[in-house]
C-alpha angles and dihedrals in degrees: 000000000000085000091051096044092045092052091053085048092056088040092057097042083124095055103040090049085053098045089050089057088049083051091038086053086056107053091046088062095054100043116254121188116248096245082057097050092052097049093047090052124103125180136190089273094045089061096053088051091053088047090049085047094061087040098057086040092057081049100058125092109263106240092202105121110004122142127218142168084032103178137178119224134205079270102064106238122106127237127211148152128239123201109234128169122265095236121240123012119199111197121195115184146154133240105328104104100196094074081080091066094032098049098041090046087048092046098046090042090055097048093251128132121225144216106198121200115178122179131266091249106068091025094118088058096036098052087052091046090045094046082067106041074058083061105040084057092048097052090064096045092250123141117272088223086066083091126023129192119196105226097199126093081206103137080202092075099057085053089062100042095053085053101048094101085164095057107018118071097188134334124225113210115198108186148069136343087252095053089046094055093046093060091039086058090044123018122111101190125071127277152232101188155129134200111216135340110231099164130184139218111207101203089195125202092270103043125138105248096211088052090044095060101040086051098048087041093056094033081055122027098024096090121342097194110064127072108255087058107131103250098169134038126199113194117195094240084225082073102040092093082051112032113021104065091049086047092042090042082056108039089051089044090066101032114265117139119227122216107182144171114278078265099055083045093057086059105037115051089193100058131101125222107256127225126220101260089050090070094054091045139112110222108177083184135083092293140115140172121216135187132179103232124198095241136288107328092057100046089058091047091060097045099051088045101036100031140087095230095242111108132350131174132206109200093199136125093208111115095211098036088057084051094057099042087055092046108045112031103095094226137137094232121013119192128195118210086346137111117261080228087081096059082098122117084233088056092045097054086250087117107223119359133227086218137286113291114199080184115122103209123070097350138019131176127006102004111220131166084298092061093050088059132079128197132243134196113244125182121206109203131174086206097309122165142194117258 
């Protein structure tokens, strides 16, 4: 089924491409913000990613069913644990269009079944993503149930699906920070979620300078829009004569601006001075905070109290610095001398992802087909019985 429906992804690039400008003309009229509308485009290239996703997804082993830690105990009997589905998992998510694929070919992969709810926004490109998904599932003799898309723009029936505790296991919502504090308001079935990606980049004392800027350059100006995006950089104040002019020089140069601490101001003439919720905010714009540390200590400090707890990077060639970074900053994915843009399920060698969860129980991180499975205990016996 995921081979079939990648291959008439592949075979309607044209006319999911054109679907998504129909969408793309839409939302300009009424006024979408840009981090949205990136978000909600898909280009030629973008489809054959979503079609390589499914592809790498059919390729992975199919965790269903598989048995680990498998012991046996003075009984004689031996004690285990199997990886099953978690049933039916409903997705609610906002303008990218290629959750539809995603979600349906991790759901399928992992023996769940899914109810898909896409915004209004991107419905013209999801309808056509998700009638072949319907294909794809009839070509290999699987229900078309398996994978439900709810056709209505309606907000109301987001409203019933978070709340179906007898037919619904857990929602994913993949969107913004509006849509993520509605259902936790509201939903009664349990979630995979995170609120915001404000993600950091730690330029340390010893950090490589070369290494330092090309990070910061691809965490920041790479894409604005997407969660794992660098908000906030920290820079050891051992390294600003050094390092801050060249990363300023850059990130002006491509139209960031900078809002800093008085003594990032000093340095950048540019910058503005940057208030307290700027540096525990999300931007998903052209926008960054930035704020000289003392050192270390100090850096870990403002990301666990300023962060979101979904990526965070150290640029340092100090062996025990790196350690402690990884150790003690409170966050779903931490990266030493590497961009925040890799904290993605594709990046990971999950395949497509269901979304990012900064959550600390179940799943954390990138969520792939493990994290849509659950264990249970199983006993093999040869008779025996309890004394």
């Amino acid at each position: 089924a995921l081979r079939a429906i990648a291959a008439a992804i592949r075979r309607e690039s044209d006319a999911l491409v054109a679907a998504n400008q129909d969408d793309l003309a839409a939302a300009r009229a009424t006024g979408l913000e840009p981090a949205l509308l990136d978000r909600l485009t898909l280009s030629a290239r973008g489809v054959a990613a979503m079609a390589e996703g499914v592809e790498q997804v059919a390729g992975l082993p199919d965790p269903v069913g598989e048995i680990s830690d498998l012991k046996f105990r003075p009984s004689g009997i031996q004690v285990g644990r199997m990886r099953v589905p978690l049933g039916v998992i409903g997705i609610i998510y906002e303008a990218r269009p290629n959750v539809t694929a995603d979600a349906a070919a991790l759901c399928l992969k992992s023996g769940n079944a899914s109810i898909l709810r896409g915004g209004s926004e991107a419905i013209r490109c999801n309808r056509a993503i998700s009638a072949l998904v319907q294909e794809g599932l009839a070509s290999a003799g699987l229900p078309a149930n398996a994978v439900q898309v709810i056709g209505t723009t309606d907000r109301a029936a987001v409203g019933h699906l978070i709340r179906m505790r007898e037919f619904v296991d857990v929602i994913v919502p993949r969107g913004g920070k509006g849509l993520i504090s509605r259902l936790l308001a509201e939903a009664r079935v349990p979630m995979i979620q995170h609120l915001d990606g404000n993600c950091h980049v730690y330029v340390d004392d010893a950090a490589d300078g070369e290494k330092a800027l090309r990070i910061v350059e691809n965490a920041k100006t790479q894409r604005y829009g997407t969660c794992n995006t660098a908000e906030s950089l920290l820079l050891a104040r051992s390294v600003v004569a050094r390092l801050l002019p060249p990363i300023a020089a850059m990130l002006t140069q491509k139209g960031v601006e900078i809002r800093g601490c008085p003594e990032t101001v000093s340095w950048v003439k540019e910058a503005k001075a940057a208030s307290e919720e700027d540096y525990a905010t999300e931007f998903l714009a052209p926008i960054i905070s930035l704020k000289v540390v003392a050192g270390l200590d100090q850096a870990i400090e403002h990301i666990n109290q300023y962060g979101s707890h979904h990526t965070d990077a150290i640029v340092t060639e100090n062996y025990t610095s790196a350690l402690r970074f990884l150790r003690e900053v409170d966050s779903a994915s931490v990266m030493v001398n590497a961009s925040t843009r890799f904290a993605d399920g594709f990046e990971y060698g999950l395949g497509a992802e269901i979304g990012i969860s900064t959550d600390k129980i179940h799943a954390r991180g990138p969520v792939g087909l493990e994290g849509l499975t659950s264990q249970k205990w199983i006993v093999l016996g040869n008779g025996e019985v309890r004394r």
